[in-house]
VOBA-1610 file (N, C-alpha, C; in pm, whole numbers, padded with zeros to 5 digits, always signed):
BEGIN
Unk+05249+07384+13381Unk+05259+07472+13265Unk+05158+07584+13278Unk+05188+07707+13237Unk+05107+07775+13216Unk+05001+07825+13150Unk+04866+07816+13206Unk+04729+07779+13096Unk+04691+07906+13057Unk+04719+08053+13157Unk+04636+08159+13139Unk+04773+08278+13062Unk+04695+08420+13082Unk+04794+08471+13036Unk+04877+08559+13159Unk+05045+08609+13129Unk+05075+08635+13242Unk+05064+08794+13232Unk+04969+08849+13304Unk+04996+08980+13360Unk+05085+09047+13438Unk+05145+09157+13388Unk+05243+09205+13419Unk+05194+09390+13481Unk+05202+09385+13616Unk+05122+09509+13715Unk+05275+09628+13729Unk+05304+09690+13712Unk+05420+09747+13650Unk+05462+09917+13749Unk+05462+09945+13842Unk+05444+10025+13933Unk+05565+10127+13890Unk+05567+10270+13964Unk+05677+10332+13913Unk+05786+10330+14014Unk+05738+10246+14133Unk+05910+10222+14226Unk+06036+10118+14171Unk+06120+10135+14275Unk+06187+10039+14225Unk+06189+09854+14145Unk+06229+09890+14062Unk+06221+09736+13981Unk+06332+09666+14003Unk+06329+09537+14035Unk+06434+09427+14079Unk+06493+09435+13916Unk+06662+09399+13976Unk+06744+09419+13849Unk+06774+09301+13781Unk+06783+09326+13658Unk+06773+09236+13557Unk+06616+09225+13491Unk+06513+09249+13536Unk+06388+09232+13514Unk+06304+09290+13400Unk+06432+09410+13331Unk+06367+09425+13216Unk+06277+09308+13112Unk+06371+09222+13078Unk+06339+09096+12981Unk+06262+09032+13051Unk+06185+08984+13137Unk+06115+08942+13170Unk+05994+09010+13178Unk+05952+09136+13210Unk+05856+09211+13215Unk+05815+09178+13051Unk+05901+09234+12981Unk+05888+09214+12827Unk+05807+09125+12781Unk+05837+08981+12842Unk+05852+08870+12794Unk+05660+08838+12809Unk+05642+08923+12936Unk+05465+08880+12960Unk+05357+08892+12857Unk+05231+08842+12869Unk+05172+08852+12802Unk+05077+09010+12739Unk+05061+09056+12921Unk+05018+09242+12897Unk+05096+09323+13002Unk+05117+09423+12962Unk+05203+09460+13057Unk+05126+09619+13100Unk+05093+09634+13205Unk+05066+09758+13245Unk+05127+09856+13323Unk+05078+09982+13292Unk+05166+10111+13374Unk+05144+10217+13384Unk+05210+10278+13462Unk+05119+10402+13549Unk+05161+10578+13476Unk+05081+10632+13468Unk+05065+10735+13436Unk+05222+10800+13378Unk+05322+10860+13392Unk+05458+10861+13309Unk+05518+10761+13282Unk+05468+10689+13335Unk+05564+10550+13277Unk+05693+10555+13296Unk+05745+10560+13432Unk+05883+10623+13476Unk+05937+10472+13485Unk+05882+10371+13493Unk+05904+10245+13490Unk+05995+10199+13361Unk+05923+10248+13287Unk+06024+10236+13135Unk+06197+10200+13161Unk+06241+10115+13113Unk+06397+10126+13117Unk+06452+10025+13161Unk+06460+10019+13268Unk+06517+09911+13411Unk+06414+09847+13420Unk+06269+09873+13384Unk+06157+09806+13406Unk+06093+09714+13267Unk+06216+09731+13172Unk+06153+09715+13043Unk+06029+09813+12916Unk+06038+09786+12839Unk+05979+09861+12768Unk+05797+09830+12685Unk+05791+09713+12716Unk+05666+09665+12655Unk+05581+09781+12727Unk+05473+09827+12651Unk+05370+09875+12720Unk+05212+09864+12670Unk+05181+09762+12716Unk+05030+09749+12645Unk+04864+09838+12695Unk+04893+09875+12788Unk+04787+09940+12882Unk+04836+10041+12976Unk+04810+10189+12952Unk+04831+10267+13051Unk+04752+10335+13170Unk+04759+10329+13285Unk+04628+10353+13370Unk+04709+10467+13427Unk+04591+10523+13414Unk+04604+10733+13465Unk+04545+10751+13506Unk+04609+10840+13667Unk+04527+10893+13737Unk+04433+11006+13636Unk+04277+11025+13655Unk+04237+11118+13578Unk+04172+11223+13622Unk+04234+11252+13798Unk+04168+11352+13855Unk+04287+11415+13960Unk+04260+11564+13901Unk+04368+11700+13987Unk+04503+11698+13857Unk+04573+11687+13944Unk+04726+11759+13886Unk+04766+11695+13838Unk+04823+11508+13869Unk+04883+11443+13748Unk+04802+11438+13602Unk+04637+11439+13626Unk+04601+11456+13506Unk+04574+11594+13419Unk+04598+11721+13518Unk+04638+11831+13429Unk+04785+11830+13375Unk+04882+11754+13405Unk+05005+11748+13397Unk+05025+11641+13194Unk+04958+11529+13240Unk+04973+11497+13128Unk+04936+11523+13063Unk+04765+11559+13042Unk+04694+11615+12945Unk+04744+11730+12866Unk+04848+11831+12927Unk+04891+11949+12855Unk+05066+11967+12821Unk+05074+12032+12733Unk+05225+12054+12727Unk+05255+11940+12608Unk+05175+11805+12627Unk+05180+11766+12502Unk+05304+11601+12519Unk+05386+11647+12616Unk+05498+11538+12587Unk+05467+11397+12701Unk+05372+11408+12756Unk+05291+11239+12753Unk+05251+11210+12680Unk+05202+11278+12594Unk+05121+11202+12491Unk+05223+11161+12346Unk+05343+11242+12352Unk+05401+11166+12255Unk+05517+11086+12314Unk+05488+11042+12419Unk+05671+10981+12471Unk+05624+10833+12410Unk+05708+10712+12442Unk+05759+10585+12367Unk+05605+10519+12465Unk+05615+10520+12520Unk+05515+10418+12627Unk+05399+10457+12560Unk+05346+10605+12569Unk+05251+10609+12540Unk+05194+10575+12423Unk+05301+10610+12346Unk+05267+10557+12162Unk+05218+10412+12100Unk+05346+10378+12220Unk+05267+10233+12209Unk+05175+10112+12220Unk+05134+10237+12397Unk+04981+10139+12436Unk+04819+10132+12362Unk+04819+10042+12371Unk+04677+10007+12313Unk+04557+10068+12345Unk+04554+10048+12461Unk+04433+10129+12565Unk+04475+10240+12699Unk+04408+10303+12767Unk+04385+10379+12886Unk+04300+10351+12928Unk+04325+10343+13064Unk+04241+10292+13178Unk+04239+10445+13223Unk+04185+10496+13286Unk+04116+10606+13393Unk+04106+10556+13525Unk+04145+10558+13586Unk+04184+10495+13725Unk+04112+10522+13794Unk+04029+10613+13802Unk+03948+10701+13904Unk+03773+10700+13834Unk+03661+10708+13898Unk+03531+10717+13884Unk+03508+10868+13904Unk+03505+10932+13816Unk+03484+11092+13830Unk+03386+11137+13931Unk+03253+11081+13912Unk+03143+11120+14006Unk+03194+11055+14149Unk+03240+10993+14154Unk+03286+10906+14280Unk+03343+11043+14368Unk+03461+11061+14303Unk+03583+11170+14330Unk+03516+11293+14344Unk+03411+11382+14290Unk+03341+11471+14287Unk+03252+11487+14442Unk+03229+11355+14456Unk+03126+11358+14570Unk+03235+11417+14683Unk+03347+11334+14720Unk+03439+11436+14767Unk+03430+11557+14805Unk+03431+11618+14711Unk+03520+11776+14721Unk+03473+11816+14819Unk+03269+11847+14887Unk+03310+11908+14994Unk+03353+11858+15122Unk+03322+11728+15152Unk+03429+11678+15255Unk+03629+11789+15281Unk+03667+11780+15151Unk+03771+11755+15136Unk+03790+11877+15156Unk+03739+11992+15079Unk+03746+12129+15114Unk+03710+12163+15268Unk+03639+12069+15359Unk+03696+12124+15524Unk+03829+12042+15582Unk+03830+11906+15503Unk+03968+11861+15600Unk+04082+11893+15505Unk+04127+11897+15427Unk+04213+11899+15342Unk+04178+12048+15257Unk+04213+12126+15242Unk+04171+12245+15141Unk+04295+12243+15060Unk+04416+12216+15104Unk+04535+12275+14977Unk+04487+12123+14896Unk+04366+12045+14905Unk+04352+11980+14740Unk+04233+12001+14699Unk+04228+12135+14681Unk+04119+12180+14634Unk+04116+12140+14444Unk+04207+12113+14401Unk+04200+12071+14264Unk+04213+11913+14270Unk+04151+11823+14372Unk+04244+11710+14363Unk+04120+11598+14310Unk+03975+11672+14337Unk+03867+11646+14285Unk+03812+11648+14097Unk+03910+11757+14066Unk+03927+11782+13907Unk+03913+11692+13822Unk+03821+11690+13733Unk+03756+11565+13639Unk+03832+11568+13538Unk+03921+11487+13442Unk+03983+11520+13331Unk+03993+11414+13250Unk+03863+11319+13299Unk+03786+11211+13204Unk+03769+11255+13092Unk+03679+11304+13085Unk+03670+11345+12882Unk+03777+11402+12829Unk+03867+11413+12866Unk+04039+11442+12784Unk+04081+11349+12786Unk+04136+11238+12840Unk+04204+11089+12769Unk+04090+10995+12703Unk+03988+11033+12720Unk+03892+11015+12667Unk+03863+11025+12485Unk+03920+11175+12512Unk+03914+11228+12359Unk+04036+11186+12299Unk+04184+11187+12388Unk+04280+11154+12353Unk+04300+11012+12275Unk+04192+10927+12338Unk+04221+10774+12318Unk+04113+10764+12158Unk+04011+10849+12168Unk+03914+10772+12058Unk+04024+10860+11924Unk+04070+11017+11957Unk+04165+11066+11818Unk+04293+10997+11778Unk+04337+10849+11908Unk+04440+10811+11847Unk+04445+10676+11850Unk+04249+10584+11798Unk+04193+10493+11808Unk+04285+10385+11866Unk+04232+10451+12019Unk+04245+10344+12109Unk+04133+10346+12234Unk+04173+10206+12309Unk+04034+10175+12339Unk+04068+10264+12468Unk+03967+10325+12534Unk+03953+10391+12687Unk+03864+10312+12776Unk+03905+10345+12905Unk+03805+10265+13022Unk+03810+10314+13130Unk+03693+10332+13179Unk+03712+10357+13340Unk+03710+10286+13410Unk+03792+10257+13522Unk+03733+10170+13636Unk+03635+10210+13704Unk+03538+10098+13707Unk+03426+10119+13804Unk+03394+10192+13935Unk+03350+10257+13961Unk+03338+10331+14131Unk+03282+10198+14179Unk+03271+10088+14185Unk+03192+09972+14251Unk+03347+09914+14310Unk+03441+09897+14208Unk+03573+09837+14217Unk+03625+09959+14306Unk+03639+10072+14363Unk+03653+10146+14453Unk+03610+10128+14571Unk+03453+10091+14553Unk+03367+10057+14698Unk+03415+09942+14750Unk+03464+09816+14667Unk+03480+09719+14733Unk+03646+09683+14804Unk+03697+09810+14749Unk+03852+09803+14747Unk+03870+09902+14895Unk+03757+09946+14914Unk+03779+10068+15081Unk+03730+09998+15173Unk+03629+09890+15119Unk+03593+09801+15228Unk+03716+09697+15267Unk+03752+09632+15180Unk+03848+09567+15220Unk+03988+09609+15296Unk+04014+09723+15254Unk+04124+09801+15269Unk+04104+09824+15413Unk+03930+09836+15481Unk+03921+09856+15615Unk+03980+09715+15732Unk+03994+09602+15663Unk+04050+09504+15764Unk+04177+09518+15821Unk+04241+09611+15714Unk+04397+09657+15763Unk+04457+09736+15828Unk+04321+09788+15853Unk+04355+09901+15955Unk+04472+10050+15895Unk+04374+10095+15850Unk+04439+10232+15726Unk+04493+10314+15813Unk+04548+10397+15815Unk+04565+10528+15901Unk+04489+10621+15795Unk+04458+10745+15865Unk+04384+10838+15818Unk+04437+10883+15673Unk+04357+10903+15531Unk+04392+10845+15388Unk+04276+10966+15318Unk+04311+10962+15220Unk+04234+11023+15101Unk+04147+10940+14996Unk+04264+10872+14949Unk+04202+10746+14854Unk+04334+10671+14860Unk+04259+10547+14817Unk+04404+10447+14785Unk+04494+10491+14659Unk+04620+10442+14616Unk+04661+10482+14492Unk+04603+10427+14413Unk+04681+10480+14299Unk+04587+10436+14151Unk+04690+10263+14128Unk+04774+10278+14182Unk+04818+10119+14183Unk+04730+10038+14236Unk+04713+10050+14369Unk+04645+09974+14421Unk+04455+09959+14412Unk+04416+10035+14337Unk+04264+10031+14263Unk+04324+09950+14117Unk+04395+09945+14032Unk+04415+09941+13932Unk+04506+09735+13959Unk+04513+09722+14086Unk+04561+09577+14147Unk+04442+09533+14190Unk+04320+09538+14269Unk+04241+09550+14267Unk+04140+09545+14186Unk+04132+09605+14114Unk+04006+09602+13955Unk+04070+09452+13856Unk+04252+09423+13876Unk+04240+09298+13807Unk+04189+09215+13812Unk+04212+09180+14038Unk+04169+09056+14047Unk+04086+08976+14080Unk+03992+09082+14105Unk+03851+09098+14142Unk+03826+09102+13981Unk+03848+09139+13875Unk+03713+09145+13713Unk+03799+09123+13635Unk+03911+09160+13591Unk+03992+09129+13498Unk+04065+09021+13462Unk+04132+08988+13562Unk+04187+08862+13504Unk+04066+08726+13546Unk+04136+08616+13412Unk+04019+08485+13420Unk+04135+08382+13464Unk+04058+08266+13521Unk+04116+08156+13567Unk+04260+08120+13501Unk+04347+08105+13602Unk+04481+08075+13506Unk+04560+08165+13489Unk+04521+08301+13518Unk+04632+08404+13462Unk+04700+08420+13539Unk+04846+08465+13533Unk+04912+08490+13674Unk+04922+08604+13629Unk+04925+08673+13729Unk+04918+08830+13773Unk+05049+08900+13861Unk+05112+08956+13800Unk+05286+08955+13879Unk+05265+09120+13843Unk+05329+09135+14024Unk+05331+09309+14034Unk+05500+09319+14067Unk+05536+09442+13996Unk+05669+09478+13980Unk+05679+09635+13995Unk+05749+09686+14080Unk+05782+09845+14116Unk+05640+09913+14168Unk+05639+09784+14268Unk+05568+09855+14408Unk+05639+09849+14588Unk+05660+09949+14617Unk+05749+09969+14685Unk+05653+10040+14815Unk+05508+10070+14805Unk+05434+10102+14877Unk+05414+10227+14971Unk+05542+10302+14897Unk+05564+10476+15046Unk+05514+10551+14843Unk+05481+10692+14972Unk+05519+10810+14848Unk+05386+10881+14889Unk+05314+10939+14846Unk+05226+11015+14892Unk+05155+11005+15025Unk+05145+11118+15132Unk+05112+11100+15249Unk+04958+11054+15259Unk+04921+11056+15144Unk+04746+11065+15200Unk+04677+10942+15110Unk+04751+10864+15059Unk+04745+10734+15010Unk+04789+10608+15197Unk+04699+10528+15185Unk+04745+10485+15283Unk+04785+10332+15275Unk+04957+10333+15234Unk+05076+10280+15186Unk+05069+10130+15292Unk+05108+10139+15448Unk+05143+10067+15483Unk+04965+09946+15516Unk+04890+10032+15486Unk+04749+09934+15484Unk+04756+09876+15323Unk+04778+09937+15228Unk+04798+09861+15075Unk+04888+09783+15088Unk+05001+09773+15170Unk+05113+09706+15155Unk+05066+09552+15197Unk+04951+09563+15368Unk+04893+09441+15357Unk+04806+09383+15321Unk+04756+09449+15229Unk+04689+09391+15144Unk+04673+09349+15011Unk+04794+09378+14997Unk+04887+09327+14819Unk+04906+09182+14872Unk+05019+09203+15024Unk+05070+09068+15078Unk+04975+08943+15117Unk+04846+09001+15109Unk+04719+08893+15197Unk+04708+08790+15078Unk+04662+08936+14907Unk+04630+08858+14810Unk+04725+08759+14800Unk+04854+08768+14815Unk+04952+08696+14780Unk+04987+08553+14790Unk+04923+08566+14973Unk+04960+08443+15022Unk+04831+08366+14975Unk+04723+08430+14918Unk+04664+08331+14880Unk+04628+08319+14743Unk+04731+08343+14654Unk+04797+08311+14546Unk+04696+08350+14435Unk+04650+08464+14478Unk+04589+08554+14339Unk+04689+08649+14308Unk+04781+08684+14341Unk+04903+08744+14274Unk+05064+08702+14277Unk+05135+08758+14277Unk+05279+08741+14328Unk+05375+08874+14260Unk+05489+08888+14352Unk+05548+08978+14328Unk+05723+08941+14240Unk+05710+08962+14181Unk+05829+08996+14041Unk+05991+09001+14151Unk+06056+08894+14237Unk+06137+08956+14301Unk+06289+08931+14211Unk+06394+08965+14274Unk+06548+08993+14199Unk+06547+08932+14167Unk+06621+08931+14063Unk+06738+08799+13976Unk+06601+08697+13940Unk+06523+08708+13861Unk+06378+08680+13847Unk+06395+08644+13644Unk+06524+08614+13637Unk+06522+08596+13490Unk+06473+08490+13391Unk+06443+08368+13536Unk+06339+08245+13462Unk+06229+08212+13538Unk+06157+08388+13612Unk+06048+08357+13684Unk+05928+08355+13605Unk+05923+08349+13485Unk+05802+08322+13417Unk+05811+08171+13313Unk+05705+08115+13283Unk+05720+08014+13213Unk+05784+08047+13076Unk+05829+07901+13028Unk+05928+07952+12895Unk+05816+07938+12835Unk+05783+08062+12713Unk+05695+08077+12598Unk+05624+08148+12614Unk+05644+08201+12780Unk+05529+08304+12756Unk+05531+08459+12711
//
């Protein structure tokens, strides 16, 4: 039986079908910055984690319609995915190897920041420590040349290392591991799979309609 609570890691790739109601059914359910997951992925949304540095976070912060879509209205908290000073230290590295991300260093912490305390909810950053320990590890896998990890995989990472307590199961759904070139995908990929096999997570697969305990 199940003693802890079930976390639900909620990615914006593809979601195995049928899996709405079950995502639902978890105890917290988290998700990534548009929440494109919404739908096919179910609708609960208790925690949203945003990238909060460069363009996706000038993207949501303005124009106005993240902040009022269904997901967002409904989550409780924001996570900040990123350690601003962390990301800052960056830039001049980044401005000789990389220059077209010259905005990718962009701090836009104190805007979901402000966003979360004017629409009393709780905000958080993840730790730059939960970064340090997530590049070290990330080095056993042998990365190919990378920027930072995604905000999935810091935000998978920061659970199961501090967040979750004994007992919880922790189930990741619409991670599919490609998409940005400078995220380095096929080194996260083995290292989602490492946690796996040794059963600090598991992944949400098809036809998954009585993969959680009844009641939870």
């Amino acid at each position: 039986m199940q003693s802890g609570r079930v976390i639900m890691i909620v990615g914006n790739g593809d979601v195995p079908d049928g899996a709405a109601a079950t995502i639902d059914a978890a105890d917290l359910v988290i998700r990534f910055n548009d929440c494109r997951s919404v739908g096919k992925g179910g609708s609960r949304t208790d925690i949203i984690a945003v990238c909060n540095t460069g363009r996706p976070a000038l993207s949501m912060l303005g124009g106005g319609r993240w902040k009022t879509s269904a997901a967002v209205r409904q989550a409780r908290e924001l996570w900040s995915v990123r350690a601003g000073a962390r990301f800052a230290a960056m830039r001049a590295a980044l401005a000789g190897t990389h220059p077209d991300l010259d905005d990718f260093c962009d701090d836009y912490t104190a805007g979901f920041e402000s966003f979360a305390r004017a629409t009393a909810r709780k905000h958080r950053v993840i730790a730059a420590e939960t970064h340090d320990r997530l590049e070290r590890d990330l080095a056993r896998f042998n990365p190919s040349s990378y920027v930072a990890p995604s905000s999935g995989l810091v935000v998978i990472a920061d659970i199961v290392s501090s967040f979750a307590a004994a007992g919880d199961d922790v189930v990741l759904a619409g991670f599919g591991h490609v998409g940005w070139q400078w995220h380095p995908f096929a080194a996260e990929r083995r290292y989602v799979d490492a946690l796996a096999a040794q059963g600090r997570l598991r992944r949400l697969h098809p036809f998954a309609s009585s993969d959680l305990p009844q009641g939870a």
